[in-house]
C-alpha positions as CSV (number, residue, x, y, z in Angstrom):
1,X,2.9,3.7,-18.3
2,X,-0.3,5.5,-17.0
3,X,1.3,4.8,-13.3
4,X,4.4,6.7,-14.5
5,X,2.6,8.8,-15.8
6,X,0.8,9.6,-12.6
7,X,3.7,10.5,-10.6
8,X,4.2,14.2,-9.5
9,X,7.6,15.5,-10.8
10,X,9.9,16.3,-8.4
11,X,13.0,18.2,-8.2
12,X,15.7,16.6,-6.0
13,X,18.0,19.4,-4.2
14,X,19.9,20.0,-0.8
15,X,16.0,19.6,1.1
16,X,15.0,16.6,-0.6
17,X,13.0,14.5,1.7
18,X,14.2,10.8,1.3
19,X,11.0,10.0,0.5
20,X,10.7,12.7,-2.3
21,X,14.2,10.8,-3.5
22,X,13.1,7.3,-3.6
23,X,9.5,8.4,-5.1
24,X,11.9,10.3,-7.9
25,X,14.4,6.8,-8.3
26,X,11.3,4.1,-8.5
27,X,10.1,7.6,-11.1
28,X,13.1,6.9,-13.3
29,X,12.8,3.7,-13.3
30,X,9.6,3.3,-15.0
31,X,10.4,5.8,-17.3
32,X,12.8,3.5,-18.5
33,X,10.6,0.4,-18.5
34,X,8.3,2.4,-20.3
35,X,10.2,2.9,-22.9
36,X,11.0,-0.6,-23.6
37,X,9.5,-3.2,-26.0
38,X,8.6,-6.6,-24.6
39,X,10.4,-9.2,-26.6
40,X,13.0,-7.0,-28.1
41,X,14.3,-4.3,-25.5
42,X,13.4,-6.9,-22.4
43,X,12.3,-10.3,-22.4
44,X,8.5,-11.0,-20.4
45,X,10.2,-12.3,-16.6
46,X,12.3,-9.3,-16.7
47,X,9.6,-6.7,-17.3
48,X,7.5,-8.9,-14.7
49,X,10.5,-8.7,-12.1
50,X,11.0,-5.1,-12.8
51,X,7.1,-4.3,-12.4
52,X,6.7,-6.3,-8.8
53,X,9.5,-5.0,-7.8
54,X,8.3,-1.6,-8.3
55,X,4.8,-2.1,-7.0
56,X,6.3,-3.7,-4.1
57,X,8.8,-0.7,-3.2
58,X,5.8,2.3,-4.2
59,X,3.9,0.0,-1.6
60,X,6.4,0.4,1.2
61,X,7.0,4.2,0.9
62,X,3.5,4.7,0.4
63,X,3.3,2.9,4.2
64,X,6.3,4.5,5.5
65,X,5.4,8.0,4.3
66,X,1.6,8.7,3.5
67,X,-0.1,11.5,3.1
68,X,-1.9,13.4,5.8
């Protein structure tokens, strides 16, 4: 959550950088782990899967598009 929490908001339009739309996409989907309970909402491989694939793909923008 504090990594979600982190992450500038951003408001997707007709100049959105793809970069700006992938960051805003990997965005809502933490929002929505987030706001899921272990064990009830999603079972503990799931919320694994979810988070490595999320680390994986902030990882991979990060390289393809850092900051100057």
């Amino acid at each position: 959550e504090a990594a979600f929490r982190s992450l500038p908001d951003i408001t997707i339009g007709a100049d959105t950088s793809e970069a700006d739309s992938d960051l805003q996409a990997h965005r809502a989907r933490m929002e929505t782990l987030a706001g899921k309970r272990i064990g009830v909402d999603i079972d503990t491989g799931e919320a694994r899967t979810e988070v490595a694939y999320l680390e994986d793909q902030l990882r991979r923008l990060g390289a393809a598009h850092p900051n100057p």
